[in-house]
N, C-alpha and C positions, 0 to 999 in steps of 0.2 A: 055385486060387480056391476058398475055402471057400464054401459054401450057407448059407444062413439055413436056420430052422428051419421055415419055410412054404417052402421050396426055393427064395427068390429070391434070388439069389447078393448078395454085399453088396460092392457095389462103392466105393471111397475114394477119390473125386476131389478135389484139391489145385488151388485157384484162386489163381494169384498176383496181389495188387492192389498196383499199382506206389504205393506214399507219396511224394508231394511232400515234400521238407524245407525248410517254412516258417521262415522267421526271425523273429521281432518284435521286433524293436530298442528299450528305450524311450529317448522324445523327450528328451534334459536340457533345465533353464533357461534362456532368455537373460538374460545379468548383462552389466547396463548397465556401462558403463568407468566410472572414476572420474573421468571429467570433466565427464559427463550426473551423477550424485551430487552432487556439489559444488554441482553452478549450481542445482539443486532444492532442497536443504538452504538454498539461500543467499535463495532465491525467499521460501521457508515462515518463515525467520526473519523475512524483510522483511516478510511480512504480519502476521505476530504481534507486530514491533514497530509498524509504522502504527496495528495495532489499538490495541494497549495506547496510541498516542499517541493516537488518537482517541479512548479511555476517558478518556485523562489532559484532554485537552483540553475533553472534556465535563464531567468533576468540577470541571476548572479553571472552566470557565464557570459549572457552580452552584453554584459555594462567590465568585464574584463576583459572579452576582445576589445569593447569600445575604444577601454582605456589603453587598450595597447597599441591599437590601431592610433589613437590620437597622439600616444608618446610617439610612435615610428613616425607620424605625419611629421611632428614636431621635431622631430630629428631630423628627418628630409630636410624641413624646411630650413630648419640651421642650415644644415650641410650644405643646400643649392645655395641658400642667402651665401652662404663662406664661398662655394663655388663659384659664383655670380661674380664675388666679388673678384677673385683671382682670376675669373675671366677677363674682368674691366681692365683688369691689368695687364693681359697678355691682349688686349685688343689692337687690332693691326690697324692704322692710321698714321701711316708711316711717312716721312716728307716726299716721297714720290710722287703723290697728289695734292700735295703744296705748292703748285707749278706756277713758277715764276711767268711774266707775260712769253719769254719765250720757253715752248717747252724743250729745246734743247740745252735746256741750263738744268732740266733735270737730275743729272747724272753728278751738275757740280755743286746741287742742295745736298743729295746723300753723299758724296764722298768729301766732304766739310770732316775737316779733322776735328774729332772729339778734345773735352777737355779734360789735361793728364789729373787725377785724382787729387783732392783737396786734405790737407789736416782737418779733424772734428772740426778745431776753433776757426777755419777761414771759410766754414760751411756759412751759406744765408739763412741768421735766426740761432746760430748756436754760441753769438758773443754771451759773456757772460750778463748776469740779471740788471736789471739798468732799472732806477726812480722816476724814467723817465717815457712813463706809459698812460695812452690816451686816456680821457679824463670818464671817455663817452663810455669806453670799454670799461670801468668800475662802478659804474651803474646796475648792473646787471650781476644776480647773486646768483644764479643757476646756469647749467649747460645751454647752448643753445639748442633746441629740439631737433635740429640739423645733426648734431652729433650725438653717435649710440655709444659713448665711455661705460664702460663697466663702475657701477659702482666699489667697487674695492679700488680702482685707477681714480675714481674722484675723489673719495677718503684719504689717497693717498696726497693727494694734489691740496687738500684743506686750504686755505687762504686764496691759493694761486689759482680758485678758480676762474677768478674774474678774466684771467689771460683767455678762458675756453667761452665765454661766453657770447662773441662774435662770429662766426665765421671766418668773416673775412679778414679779422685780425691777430688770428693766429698766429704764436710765435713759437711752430714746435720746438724748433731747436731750445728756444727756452724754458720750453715745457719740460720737455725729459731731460734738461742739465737740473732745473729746480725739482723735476721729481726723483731722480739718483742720489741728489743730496738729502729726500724727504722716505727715506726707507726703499726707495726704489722699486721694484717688482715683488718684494717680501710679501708672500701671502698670497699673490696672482699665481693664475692658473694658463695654463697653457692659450687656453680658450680667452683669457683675458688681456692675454696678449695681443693675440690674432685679432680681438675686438678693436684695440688699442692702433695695432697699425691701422686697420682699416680704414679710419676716418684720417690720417695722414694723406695728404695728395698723392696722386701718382707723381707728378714731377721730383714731390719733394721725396718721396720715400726712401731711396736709395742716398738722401743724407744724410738720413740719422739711421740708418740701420746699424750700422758697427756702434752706434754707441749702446741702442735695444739689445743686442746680441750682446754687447760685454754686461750690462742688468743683468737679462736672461743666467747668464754665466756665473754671476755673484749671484741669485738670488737661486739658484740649483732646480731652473725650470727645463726641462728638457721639451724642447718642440715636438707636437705633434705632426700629423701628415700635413696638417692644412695650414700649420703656421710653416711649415718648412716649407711649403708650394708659395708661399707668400711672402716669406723672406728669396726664395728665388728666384721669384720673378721682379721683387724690388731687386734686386741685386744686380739684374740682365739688365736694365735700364745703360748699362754701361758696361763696354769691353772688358775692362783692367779689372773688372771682378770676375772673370771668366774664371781664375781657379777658384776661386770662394763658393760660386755657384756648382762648379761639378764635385770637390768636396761636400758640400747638401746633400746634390744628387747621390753620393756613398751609401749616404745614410739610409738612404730607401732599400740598398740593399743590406746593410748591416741589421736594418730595422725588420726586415719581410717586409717590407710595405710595397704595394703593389703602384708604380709609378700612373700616376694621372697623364691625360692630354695636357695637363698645364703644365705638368713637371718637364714632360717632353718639349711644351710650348715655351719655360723659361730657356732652356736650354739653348735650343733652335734662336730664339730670340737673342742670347748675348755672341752666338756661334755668326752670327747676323751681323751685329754691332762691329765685330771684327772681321766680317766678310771671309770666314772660317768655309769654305764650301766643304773639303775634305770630312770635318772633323762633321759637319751637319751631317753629309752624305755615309757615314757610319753609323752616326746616330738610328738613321734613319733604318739600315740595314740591322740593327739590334734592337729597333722597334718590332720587326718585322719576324725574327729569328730568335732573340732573346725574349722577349716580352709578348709577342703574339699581339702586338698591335697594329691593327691599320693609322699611318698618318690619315685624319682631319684635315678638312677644310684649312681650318685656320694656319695648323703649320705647315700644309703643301704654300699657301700665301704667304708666308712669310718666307720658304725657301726661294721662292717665286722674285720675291723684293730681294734676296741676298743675290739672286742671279745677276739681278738688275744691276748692282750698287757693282758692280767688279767686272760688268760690260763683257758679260757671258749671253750672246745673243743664241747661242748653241743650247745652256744646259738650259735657261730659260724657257723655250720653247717645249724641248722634253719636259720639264718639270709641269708646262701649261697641258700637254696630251695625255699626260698620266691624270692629273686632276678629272680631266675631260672623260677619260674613258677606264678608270678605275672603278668608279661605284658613282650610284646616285647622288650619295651624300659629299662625295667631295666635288661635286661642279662647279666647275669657275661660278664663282657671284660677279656681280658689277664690277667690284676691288679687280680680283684678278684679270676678270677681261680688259681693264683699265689698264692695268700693269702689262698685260701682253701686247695690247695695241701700240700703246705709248713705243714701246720696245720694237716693237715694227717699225713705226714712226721715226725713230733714231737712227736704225739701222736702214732706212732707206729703202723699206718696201712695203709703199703703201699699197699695193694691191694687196699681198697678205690680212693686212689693218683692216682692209673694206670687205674682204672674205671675212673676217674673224667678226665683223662689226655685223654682214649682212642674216649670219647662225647665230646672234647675240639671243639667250631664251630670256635676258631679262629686260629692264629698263635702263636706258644710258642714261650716265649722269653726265656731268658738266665735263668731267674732265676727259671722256672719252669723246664728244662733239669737237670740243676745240683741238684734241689730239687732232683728229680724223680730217679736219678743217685744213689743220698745221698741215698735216703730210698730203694734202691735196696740192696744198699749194707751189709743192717743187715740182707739179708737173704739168703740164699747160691745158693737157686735155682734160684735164680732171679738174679744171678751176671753178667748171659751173656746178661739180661733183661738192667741193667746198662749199661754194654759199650754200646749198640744200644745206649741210650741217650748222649753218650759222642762221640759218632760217629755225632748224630745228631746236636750235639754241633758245633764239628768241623766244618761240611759241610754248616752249616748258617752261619760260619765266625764271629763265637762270639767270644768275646777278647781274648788270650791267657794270662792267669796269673795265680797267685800263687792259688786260691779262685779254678780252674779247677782241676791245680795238687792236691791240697787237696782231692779234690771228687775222681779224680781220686786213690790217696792212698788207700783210704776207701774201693775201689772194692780191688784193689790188695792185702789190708793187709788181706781183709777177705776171701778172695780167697786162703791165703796161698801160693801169690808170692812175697815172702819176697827180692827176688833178684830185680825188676822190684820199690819196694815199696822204697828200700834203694834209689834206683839210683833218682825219682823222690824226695825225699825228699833233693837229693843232689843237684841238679838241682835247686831245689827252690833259695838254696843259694848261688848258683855260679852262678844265674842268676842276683842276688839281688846285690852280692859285684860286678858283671862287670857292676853295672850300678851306685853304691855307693862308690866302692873303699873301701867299711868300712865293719866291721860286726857288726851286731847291730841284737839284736834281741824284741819283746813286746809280750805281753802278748796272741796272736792270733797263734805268733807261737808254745806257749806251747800245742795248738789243732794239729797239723801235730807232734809235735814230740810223741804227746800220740797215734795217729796211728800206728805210723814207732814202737813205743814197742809192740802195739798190734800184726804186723808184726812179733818179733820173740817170741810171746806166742803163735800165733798159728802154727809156722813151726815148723818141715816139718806138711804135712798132710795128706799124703800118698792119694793122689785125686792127676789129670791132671787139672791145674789149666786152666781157660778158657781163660787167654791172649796167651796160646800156641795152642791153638785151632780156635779161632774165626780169619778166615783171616785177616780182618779190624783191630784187636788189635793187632796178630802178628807181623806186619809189624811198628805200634808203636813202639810196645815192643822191636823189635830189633834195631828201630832207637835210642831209649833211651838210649839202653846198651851200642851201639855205641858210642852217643855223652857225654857220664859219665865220666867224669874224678875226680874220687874221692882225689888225692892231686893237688888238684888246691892251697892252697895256706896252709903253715902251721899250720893255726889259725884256720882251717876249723876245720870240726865235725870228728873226727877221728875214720871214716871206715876201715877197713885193705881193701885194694887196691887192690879187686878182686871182682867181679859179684856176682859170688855163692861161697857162703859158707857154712864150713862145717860144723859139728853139733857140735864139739868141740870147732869152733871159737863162737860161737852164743853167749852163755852167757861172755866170756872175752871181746867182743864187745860192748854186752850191759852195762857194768861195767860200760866201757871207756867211754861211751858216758854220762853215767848217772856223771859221776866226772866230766866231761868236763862241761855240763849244771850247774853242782852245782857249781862248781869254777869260773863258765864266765858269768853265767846267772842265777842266783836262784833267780829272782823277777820273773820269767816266770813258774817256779813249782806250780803245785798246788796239791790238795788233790787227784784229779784224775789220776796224772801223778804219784803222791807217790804209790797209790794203784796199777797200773798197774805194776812201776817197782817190787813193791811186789812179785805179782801175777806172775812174770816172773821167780822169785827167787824160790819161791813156788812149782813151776811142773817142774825146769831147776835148779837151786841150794841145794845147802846143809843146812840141817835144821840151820847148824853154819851159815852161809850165811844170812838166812831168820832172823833168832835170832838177830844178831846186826843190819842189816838192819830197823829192828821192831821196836828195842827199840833207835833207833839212828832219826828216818824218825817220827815216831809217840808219841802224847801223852796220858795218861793214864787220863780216865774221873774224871771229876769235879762233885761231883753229893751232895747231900743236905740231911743230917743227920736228925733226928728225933728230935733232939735240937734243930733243924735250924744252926748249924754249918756245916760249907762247910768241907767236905774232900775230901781229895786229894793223891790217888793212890803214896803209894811213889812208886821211880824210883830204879828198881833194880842195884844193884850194879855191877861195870863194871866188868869183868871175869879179875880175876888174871892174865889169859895166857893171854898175849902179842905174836901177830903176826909175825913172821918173818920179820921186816923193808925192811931188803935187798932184801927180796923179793917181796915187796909193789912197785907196779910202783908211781913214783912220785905225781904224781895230782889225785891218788887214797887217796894218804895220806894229801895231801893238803884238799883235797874237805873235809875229816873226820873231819876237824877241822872247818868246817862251818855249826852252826846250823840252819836248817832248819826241826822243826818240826809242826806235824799237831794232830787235836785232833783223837781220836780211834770213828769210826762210825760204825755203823751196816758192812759198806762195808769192811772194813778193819778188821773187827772183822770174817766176813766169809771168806776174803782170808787165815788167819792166819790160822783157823781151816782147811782149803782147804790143808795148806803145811802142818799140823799136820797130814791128813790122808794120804797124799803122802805117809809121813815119818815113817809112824804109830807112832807118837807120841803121846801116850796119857796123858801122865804126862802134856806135854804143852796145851793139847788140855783141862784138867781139871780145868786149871788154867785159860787159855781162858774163856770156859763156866762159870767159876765164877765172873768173872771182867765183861762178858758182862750183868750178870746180874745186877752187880750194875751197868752200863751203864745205863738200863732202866728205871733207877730214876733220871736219867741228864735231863734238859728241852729239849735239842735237840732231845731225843726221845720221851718223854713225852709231847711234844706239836703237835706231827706230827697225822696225821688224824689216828680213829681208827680202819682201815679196813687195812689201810701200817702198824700201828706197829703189829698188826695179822699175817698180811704177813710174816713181818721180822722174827717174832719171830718163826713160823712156817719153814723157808727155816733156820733158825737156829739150830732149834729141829731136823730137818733131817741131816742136814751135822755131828750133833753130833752122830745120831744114826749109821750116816753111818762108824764115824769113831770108836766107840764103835764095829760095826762089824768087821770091818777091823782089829782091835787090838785083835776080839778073846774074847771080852767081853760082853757076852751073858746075864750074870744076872743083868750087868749094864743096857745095852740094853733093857731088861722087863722092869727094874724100871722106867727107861724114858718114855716108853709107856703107864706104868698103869699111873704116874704122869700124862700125857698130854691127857689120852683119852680122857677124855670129852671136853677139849681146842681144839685141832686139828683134822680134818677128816684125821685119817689115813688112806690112800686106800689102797690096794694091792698090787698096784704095790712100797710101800713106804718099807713096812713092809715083803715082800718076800724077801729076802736076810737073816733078823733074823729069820724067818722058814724055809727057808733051811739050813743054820747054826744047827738048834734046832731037823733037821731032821738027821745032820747029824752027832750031837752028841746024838745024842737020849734023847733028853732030850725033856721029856712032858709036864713038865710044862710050859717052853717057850713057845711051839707048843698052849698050853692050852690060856696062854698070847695073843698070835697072834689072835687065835680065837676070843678072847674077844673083841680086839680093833677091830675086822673088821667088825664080825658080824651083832652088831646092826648100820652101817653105810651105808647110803647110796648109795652105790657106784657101778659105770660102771663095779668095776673089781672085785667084789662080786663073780658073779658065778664063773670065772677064779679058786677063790681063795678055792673057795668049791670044785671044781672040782678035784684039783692038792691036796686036803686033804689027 
């Protein structure tokens, strides 16, 4: 045993430590048999196909809504196109806004007498086939892309297509005579029909419809809802088919079919054309109770224009408040505020017009400015009320024409700027020949030349007339005078060749003009024009003046004897004196030799008496009052309503009393008053002129007279008249 080196012996113990021989085995996989595989493989394919079926089966269903959604689009879309189109048809644009330059000629565009129903063969286009068709129109082998014919309508038509291949050289009428002798409707379908009219014009539709409808009839097509809303409304185009059209209407109830706004709208429309108010006004209540429908817009406007057309200023108005305050949907549009205003405008109350104009929720058009202009002009305060509207004319850039200058006249004449009235009247015509080269005049212009007189009745009129005042007008007004060249061409209207004229020129002007119109144009005079130039002679000429005028212009009444024998006013014999010739300008004396007269009416019976008291003439004014009395027995005043012949007779009794004053005839004067007291409310203000006269001949009995008529009378000017006793 060796020692360490510190002498501690170094001892080597050996510790045996027994090792466990651990094993660790690794776990392998369990692998399924191939018969758990199979059925799992087979599980995963079957839900991958259910799936994919149930993708398939959901594309399946929205490519089937799709396709249904797209038929129903597609059927809409027919239906509105069809719709659409029987709307175009029942569209209101009606001649009420066709307004001639005056609009008081309105009422004599719509009550124009229709024309009475034509045979097939005297229709325009339904002669028979003629070799003798444009050369340009057989050029072309196919429809024109304008027109949507069904092709079974152009198969049928083979050769004749070339007739379709223009538009504008369409010969329906000859079309469907040539298609009724080529199989006619054989094989069409209701819908082919319907195609078939549609491209027919509106104007022309209601020509050839009885001959489509006897087809229809040989060819065993029965109409559907929308050919039969379209044969309706062709058919309303005209009165005299009124039974043909509610026979149709039957059918909607034979058929169940549930009536349209168009069926309603055809209706309304030909109840319209015959100014049928009654029969509309029921309609309209079995819209409401039978049918469960609200009138539309369109047919409240159309009822609206039937009001108009039969000078119903009453149902008119109700039919504009119902529109108004029925529902949102039926709100006056433009049309109708147009048609109520105008309707204002005629009936003489334009404050209404400018209430109705100032709540207007849309845009004015043309016809509603000039309306509004129009009805300013009959009243004096309201003139500069007019130019604003002819200002607002301008500034919308509505048309410049003759139908403006008219309205325009009508402020100026009534304004008393006779100078500014001439110059636009002038204008009219030298605008008319530089575009015609000709002069020619109709019947529309005898309304601006019955202005341009009214122009020198009322000058002067000692007022500042408002085209020299109102900036906006001023600046017309001097354009106008500027560009006026009154001898533009010899043949014109013969103005003396100056702006302003003097009070001496006024009546030798109006002569000229009135010989010029009678010698160039006397189909364009009328009884209105006679009256005015009367009226001018009356307060600006000499009683010799008025006197041959009178009896040269007018005729003496026709009136019915107690026998029943007509008599007849003889014709005073012409005045021995003979006029100075040499003195007579030429086509003064010409024109005399052209008769043009008119029968004597209440109007021309009050201007006569008007120059009577100018003149103080009572001799004539006696003889007046006795001829108008036998007036009163002629049917033209004995059939007029009896509150107007009251009126007449009344503003007759006065002009007479007035000129009984003015001549100094006082006892005459009583006896008119006691004759008429119990007839007429004499007020105070009628009957003061003969009491002061009475006061100031001292005469008491008059004064005693006076008393009587006023006393037991009603009247505002009663105490006035007690008062001033």
């Amino acid at each position: 045993m060796r020692l360490s080196r510190i002498g501690t012996p170094k001892v080597s113990v050996t510790r045996v430590i027994p090792v466990r021989n651990v094993v660790i085995a690794r776990r392998k996989p369990v692998r399924a048999s191939n018969t758990d595989a199979k059925t799992w493989l087979m599980k995963e394919e079957q839900r991958r196909i259910r799936q994919k079926e149930q993708e398939m089966k959901q594309r399946l269903e929205e490519l089937e809504r799709f396709k249904t959604k797209v038929q129903k689009s597609y059927i809409r879309k027919e239906d509105r196109h069809l719709a659409q189109e029987i709307e175009k048809d029942l569209d209101i644009i009606t001649d009420d806004y066709n307004l001639d330059s005056d609009v008081d000629l309105v009422f004599g565009e719509l009550m124009q007498a229709e024309e009475q129903p034509k045979s097939l063969k005297s229709l325009p286009g339904a002669s028979d086939a003629s070799d003798n068709t444009d050369k340009s129109v057989e050029l072309f082998s196919f429809p024109s892309p304008n027109l949507t014919l069904p092709e079974k309508v152009i198969h049928h038509i083979g050769p004749l297509v070339k007739h379709i291949s223009n538009p504008e050289n369409i010969q329906w009428g000859r079309l469907l005579l040539d298609l009724e002798k080529n199989q006619g409707f054989n094989g069409l379908s209701a819908v082919d029909v319907t195609r078939l009219i549609q491209n027919i014009p509106k104007e022309e539709k209601y020509q050839h419809m009885s001959l489509i409808h006897e087809m229809m009839f040989n060819s065993g097509i029965s109409p559907d809802r929308y050919l039969t809303d379209l044969m309706m409304t062709a058919f309303s185009e005209r009165s005299y088919y009124e039974p043909l059209v509610e026979a149709l209407f039957q059918d909607y109830d034979i058929n169940g079919w549930a009536p349209t706004d168009y069926t309603f709208g055809a209706l309304i429309k030909v109840y319209s054309k015959g100014k049928k108010l009654d029969k509309i006004n029921n309609l309209l209540n079995q819209m409401k109770l039978k049918y469960h429908k609200e009138p539309n817009k369109k047919i409240y406007t159309m009822v609206l224009q039937t009001c108009m057309k039969i000078d119903d200023y009453k149902k008119t108005s109700e039919v504009f408040d119902a529109m108004k305050f029925n529902s949102v949907a039926t709100n006056p549009d433009t049309t109708a505020y147009g048609s109520m205003i105008l309707m204002h405008v005629l009936n003489d109350n334009v404050e209404a017009a400018l209430d109705l104009y100032d709540n207007l929720e849309t845009e004015p058009d043309e016809t509603i400015l000039l309306a509004l202009a129009r009805g300013c002009s009959s009243r004096k305060v309201l003139i500069n009320r007019g130019w604003d509207f002819i200002i607002e004319y301008y500034k919308r850039k509505f048309p410049l024409n003759e139908k403006l200058m008219t309205v325009m006249m009508y402020l100026t004449s009534r304004d008393g700027d006779l100078s500014l009235t001439r110059a636009i009247y002038n204008t009219i015509h030298e605008s008319r020949f530089k575009m015609t080269e000709s002069f020619s005049m109709n019947k529309n212009d005898g309304i601006a030349l019955n202005v341009l007189l009214r122009g020198y009745f009322k000058y002067p009129d000692n007022h500042t007339v408002q085209s020299k005042t109102n900036d906006a007008v001023v600046a017309l007004r001097r354009s106008t005078l500027a560009l006026n060249h009154f001898g533009y061409h010899p043949k014109a209207t013969p103005f003396l060749p100056v702006n302003e004229l003097e009070e001496k020129h006024i009546l030798p002007e109006v002569q000229a003009i009135w010989s010029y119109i009678i010698l160039h144009y006397p189909d364009i005079v009328t009884s209105e024009l006679v009256g005015t130039y009367l009226m001018i002679l009356a307060t600006r000429g000499s009683m010799a003046d008025f006197n041959k005028a009178f009896e040269e212009l007018t005729l003496k009444p026709v009136f019915e004897q107690v026998d029943n024998a007509v008599a007849v006013e003889e014709e005073s014999e012409q005045s021995s004196e003979l006029s100075d010739l040499r003195l007579t300008p030429l086509a003064i004396r010409l024109s005399s030799n052209i008769q043009i007269k008119y029968p004597r009416n209440h109007d021309i019976y009050h201007i006569a008496l008007q120059a009577c008291i100018n003149n103080k003439d009572i001799e004539l004014g006696q003889r007046i009052w006795q001829e108008r009395g036998r007036f009163r027995k002629t049917p033209e005043f004995s059939m007029q309503p009896r509150n107007v012949k009251h009126n007449q007779d009344f503003e007759f009794a006065r002009d007479m009393l007035k000129l009984l004053v003015n001549c100094n005839e006082l006892n005459d004067a009583c006896r008119l008053l006691l004759s008429t007291e119990t007839q007429f409310n004499w007020e105070w203000t009628y009957v003061k002129p003969v009491y002061i006269m009475a006061e100031q001949l001292g005469d008491e009995y008059a004064k005693k007279v006076v008393r009587r008529v006023v006393r037991n009378k009603k009247s505002k000017w009663r105490e006035e008249y007690l008062q001033g006793m």
